[in-house]
PDB file with SEQRES, HELIX, SHEET and CRYST1 records, atoms N, CA, C and O in Angstrom:
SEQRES   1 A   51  UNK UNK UNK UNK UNK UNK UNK UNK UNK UNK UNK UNK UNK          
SEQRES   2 A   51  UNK UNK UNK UNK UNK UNK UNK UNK UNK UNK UNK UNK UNK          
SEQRES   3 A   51  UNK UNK UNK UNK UNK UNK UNK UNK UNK UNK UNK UNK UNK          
SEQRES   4 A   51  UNK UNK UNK UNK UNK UNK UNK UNK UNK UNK UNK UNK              
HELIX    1 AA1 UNK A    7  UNK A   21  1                                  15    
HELIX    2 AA2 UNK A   22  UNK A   26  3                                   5    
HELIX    3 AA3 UNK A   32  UNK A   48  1                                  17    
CRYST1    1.000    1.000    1.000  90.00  90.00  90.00 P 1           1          
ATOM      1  N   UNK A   1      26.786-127.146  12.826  1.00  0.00           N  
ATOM      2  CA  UNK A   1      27.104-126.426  11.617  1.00  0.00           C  
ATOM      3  C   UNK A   1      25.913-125.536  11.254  1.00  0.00           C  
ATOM      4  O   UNK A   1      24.802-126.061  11.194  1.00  0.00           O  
ATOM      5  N   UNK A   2      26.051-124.289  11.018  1.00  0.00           N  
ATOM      6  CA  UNK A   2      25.261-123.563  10.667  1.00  0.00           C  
ATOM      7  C   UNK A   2      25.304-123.319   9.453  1.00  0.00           C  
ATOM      8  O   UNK A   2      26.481-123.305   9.092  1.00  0.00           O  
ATOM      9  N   UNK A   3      24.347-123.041   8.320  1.00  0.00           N  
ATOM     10  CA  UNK A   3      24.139-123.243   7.035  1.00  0.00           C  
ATOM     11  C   UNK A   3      23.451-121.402   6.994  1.00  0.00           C  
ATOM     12  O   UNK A   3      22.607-120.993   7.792  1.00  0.00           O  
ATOM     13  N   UNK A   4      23.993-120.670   6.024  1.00  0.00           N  
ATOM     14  CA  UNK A   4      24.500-119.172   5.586  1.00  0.00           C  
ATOM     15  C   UNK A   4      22.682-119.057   5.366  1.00  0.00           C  
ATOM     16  O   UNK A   4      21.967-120.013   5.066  1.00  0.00           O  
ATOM     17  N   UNK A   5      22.377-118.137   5.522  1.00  0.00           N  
ATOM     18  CA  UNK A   5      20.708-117.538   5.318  1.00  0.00           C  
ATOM     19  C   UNK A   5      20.899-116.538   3.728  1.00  0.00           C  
ATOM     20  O   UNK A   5      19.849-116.011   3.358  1.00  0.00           O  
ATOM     21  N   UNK A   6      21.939-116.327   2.987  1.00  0.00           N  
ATOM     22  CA  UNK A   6      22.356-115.369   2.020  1.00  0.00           C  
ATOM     23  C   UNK A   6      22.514-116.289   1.089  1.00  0.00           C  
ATOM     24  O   UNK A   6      23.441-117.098   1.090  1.00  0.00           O  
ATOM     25  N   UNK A   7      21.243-116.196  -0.121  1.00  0.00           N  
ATOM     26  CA  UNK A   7      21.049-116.836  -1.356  1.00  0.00           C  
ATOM     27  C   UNK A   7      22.326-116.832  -2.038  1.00  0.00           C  
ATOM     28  O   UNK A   7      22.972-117.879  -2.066  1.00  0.00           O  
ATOM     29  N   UNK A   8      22.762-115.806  -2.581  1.00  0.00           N  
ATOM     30  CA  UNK A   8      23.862-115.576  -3.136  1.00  0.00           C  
ATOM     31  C   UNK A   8      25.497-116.459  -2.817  1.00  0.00           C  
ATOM     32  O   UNK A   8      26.331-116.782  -3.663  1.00  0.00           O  
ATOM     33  N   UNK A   9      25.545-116.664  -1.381  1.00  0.00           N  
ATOM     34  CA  UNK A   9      26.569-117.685  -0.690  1.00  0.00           C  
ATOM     35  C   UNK A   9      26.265-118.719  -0.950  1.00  0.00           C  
ATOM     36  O   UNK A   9      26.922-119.621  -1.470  1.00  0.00           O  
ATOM     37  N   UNK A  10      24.730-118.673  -0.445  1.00  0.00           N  
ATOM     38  CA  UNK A  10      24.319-120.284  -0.527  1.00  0.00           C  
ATOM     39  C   UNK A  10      24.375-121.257  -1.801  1.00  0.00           C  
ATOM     40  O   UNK A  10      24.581-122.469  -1.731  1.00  0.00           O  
ATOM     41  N   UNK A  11      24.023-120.067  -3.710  1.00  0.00           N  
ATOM     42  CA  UNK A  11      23.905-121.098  -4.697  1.00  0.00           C  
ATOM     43  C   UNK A  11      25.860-120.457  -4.909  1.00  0.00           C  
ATOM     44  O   UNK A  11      26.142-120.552  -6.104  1.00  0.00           O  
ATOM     45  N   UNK A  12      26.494-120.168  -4.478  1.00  0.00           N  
ATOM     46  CA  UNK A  12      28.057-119.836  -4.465  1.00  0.00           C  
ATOM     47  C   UNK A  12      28.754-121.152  -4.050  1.00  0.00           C  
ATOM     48  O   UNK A  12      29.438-121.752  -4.878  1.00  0.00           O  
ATOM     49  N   UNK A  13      28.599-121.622  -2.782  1.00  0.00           N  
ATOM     50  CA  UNK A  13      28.783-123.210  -1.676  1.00  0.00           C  
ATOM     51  C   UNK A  13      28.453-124.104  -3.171  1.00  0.00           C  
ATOM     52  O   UNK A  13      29.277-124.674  -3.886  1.00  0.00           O  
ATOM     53  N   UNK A  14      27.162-124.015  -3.326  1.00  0.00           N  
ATOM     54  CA  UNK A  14      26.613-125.497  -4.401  1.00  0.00           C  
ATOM     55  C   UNK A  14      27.300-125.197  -5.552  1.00  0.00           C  
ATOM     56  O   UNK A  14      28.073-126.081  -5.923  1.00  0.00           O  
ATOM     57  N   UNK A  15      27.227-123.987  -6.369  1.00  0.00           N  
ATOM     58  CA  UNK A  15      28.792-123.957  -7.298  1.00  0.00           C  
ATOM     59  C   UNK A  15      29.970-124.818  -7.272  1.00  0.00           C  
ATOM     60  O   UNK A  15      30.355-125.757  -7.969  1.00  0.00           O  
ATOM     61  N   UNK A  16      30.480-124.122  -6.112  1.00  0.00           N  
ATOM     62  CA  UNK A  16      32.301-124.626  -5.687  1.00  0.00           C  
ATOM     63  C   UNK A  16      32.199-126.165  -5.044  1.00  0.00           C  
ATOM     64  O   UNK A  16      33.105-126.813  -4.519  1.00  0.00           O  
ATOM     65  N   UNK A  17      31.142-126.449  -5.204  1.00  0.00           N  
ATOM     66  CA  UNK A  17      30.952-128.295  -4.482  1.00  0.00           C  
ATOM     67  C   UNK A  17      30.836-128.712  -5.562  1.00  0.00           C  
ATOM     68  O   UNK A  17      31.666-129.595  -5.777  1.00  0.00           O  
ATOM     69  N   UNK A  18      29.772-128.376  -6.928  1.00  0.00           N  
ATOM     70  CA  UNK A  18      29.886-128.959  -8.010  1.00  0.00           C  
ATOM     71  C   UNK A  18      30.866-128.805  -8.627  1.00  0.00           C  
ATOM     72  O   UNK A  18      31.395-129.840  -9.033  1.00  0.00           O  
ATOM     73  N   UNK A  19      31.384-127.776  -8.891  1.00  0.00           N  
ATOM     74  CA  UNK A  19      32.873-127.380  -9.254  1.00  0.00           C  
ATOM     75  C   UNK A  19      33.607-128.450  -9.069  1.00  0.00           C  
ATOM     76  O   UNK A  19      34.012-129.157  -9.992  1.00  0.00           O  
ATOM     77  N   UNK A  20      33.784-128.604  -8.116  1.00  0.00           N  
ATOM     78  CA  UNK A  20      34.799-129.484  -7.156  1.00  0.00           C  
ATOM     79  C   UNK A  20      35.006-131.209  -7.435  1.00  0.00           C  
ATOM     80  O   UNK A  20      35.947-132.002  -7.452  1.00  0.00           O  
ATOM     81  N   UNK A  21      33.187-131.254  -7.681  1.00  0.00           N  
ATOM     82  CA  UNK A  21      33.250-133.043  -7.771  1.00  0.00           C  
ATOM     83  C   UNK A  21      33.639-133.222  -9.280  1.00  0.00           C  
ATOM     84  O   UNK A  21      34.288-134.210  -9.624  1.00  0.00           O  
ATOM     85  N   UNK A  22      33.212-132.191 -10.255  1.00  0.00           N  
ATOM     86  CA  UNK A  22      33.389-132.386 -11.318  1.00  0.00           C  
ATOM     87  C   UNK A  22      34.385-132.841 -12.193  1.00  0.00           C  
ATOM     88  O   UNK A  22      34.535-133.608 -13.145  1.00  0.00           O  
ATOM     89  N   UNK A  23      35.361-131.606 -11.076  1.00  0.00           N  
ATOM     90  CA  UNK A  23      36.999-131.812 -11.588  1.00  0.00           C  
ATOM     91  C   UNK A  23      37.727-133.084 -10.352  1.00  0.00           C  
ATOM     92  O   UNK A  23      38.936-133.311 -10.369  1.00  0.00           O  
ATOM     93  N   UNK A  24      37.079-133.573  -9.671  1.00  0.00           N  
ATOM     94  CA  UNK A  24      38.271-134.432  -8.957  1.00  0.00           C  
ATOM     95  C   UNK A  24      37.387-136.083  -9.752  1.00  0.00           C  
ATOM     96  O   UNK A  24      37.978-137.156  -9.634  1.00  0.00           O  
ATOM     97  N   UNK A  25      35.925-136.018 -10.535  1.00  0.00           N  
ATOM     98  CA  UNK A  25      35.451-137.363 -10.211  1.00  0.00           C  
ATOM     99  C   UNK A  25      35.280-137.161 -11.676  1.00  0.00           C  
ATOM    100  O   UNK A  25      35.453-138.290 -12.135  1.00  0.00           O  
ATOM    101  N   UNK A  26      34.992-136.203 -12.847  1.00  0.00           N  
ATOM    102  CA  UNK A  26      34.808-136.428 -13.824  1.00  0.00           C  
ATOM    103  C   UNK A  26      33.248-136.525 -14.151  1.00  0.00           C  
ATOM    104  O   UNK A  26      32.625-137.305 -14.871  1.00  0.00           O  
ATOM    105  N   UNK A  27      32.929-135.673 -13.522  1.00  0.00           N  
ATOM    106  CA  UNK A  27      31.240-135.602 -13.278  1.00  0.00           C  
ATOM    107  C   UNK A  27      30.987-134.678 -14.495  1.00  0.00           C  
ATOM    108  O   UNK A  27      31.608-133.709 -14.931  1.00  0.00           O  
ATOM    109  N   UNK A  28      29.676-135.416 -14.954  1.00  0.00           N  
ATOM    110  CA  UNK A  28      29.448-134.365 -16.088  1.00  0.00           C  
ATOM    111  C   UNK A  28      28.159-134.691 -16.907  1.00  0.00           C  
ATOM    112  O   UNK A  28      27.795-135.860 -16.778  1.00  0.00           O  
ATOM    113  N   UNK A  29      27.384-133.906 -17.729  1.00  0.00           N  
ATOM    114  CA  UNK A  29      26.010-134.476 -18.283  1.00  0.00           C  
ATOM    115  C   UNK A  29      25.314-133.131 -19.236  1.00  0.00           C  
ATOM    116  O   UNK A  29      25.537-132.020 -18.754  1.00  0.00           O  
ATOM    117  N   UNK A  30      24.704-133.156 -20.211  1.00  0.00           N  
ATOM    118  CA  UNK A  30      24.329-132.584 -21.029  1.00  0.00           C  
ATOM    119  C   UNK A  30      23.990-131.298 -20.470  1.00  0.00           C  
ATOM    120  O   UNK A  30      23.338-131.466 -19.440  1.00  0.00           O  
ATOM    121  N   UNK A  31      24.143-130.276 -20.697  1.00  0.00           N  
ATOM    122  CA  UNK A  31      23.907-129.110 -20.443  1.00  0.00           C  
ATOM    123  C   UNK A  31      25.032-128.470 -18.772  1.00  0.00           C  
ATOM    124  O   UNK A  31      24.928-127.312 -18.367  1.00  0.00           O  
ATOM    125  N   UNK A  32      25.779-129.295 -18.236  1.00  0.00           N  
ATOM    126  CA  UNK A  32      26.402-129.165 -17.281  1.00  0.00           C  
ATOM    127  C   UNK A  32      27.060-127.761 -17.431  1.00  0.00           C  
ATOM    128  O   UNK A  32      26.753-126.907 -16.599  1.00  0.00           O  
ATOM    129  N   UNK A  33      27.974-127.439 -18.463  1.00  0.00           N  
ATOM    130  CA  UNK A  33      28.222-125.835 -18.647  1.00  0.00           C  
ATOM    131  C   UNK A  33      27.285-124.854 -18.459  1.00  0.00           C  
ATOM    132  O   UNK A  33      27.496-123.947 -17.654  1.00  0.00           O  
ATOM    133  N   UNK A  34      26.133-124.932 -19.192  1.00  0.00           N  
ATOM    134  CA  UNK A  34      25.538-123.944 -19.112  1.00  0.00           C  
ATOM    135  C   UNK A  34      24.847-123.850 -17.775  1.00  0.00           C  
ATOM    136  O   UNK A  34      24.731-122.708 -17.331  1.00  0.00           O  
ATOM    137  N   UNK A  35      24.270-125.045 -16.906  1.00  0.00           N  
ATOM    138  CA  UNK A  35      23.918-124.810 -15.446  1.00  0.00           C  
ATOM    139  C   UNK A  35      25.116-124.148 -15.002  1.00  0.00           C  
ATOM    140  O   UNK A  35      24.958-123.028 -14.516  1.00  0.00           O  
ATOM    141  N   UNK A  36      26.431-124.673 -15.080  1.00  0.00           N  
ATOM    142  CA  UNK A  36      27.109-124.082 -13.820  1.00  0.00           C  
ATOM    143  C   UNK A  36      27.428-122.351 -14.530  1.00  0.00           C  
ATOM    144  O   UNK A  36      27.986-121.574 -13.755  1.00  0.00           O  
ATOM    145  N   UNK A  37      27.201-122.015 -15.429  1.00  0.00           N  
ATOM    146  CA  UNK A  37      27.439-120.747 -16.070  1.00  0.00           C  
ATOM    147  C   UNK A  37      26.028-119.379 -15.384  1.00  0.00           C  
ATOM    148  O   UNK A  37      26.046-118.206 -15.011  1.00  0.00           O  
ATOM    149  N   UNK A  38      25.206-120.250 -15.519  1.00  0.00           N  
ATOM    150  CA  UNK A  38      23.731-119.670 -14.964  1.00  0.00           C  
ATOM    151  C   UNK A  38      23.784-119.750 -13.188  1.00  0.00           C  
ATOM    152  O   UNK A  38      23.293-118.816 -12.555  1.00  0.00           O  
ATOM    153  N   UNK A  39      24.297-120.709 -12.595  1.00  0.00           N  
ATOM    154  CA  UNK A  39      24.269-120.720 -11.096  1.00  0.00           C  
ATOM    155  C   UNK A  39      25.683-119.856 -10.886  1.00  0.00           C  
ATOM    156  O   UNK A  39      26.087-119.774  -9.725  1.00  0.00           O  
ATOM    157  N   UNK A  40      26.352-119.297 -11.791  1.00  0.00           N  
ATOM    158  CA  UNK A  40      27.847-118.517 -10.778  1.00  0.00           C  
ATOM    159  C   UNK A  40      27.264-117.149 -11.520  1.00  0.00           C  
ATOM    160  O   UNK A  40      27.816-116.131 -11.102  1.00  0.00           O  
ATOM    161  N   UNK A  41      26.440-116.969 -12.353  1.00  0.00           N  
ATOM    162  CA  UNK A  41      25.798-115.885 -12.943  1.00  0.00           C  
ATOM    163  C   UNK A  41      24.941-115.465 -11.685  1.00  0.00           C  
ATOM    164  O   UNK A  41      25.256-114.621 -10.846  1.00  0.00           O  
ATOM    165  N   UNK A  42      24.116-116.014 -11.716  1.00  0.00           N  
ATOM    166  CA  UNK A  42      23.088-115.730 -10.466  1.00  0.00           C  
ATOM    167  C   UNK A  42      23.554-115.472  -9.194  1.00  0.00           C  
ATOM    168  O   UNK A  42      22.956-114.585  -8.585  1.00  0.00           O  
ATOM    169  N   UNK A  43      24.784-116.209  -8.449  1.00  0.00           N  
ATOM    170  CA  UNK A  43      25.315-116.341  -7.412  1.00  0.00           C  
ATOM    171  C   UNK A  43      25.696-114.495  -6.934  1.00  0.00           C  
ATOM    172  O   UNK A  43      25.293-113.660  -6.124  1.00  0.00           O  
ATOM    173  N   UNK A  44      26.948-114.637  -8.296  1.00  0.00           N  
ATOM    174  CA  UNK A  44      27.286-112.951  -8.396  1.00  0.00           C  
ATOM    175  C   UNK A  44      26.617-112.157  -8.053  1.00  0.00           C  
ATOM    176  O   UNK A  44      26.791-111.320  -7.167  1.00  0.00           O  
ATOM    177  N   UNK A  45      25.797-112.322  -8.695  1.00  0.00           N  
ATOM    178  CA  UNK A  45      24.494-110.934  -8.678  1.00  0.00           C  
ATOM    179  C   UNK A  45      23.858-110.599  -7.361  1.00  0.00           C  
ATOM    180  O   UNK A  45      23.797-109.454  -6.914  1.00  0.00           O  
ATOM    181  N   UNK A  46      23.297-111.880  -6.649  1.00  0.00           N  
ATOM    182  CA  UNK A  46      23.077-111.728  -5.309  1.00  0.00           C  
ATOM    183  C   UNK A  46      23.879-111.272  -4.315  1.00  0.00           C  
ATOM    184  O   UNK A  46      23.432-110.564  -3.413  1.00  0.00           O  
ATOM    185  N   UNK A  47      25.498-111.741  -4.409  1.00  0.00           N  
ATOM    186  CA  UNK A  47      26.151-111.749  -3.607  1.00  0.00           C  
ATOM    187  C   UNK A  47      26.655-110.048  -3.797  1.00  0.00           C  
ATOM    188  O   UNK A  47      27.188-109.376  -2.914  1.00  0.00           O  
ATOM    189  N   UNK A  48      26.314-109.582  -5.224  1.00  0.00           N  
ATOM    190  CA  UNK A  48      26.776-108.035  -4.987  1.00  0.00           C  
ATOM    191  C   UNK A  48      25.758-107.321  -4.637  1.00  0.00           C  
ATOM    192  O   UNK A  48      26.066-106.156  -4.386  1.00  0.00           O  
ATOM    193  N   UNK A  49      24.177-107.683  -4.475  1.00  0.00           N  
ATOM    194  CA  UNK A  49      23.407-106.730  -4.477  1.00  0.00           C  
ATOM    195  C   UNK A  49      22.805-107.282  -2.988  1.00  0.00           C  
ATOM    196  O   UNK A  49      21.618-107.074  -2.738  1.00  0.00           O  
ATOM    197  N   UNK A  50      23.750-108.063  -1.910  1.00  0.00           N  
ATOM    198  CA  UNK A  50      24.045-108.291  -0.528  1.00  0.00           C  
ATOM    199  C   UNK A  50      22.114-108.743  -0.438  1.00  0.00           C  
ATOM    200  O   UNK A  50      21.254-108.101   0.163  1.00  0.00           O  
ATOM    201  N   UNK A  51      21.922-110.045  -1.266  1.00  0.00           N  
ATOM    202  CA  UNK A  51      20.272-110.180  -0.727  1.00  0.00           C  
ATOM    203  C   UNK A  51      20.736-111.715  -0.563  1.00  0.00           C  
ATOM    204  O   UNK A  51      19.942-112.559  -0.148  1.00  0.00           O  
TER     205      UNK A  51                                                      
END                                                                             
């Protein structure tokens, strides 16, 4: 398995995994919105400005 060299994919993957456990396991902890609001913020940005 090869693992993506593109920041932007890469905190995108850890998004949609946290995403993921959150809603199937009920995962959750003080400030959890605003991290995942700041990591799909950041993700975007990289992933449009292709770094």
């Amino acid at each position: 398995m090869k693992i993506t060299k593109n920041a932007g994919f890469l905190l995108l993957s850890i998004f949609l995994i946290l995403y993921g456990l959150s809603s199937l396991f009920g995962l959750s902890f003080s400030g959890f919105d605003i991290l995942m609001g700041i990591l799909a913020l950041v993700s975007g940005i990289l992933i449009l400005f292709s770094r």
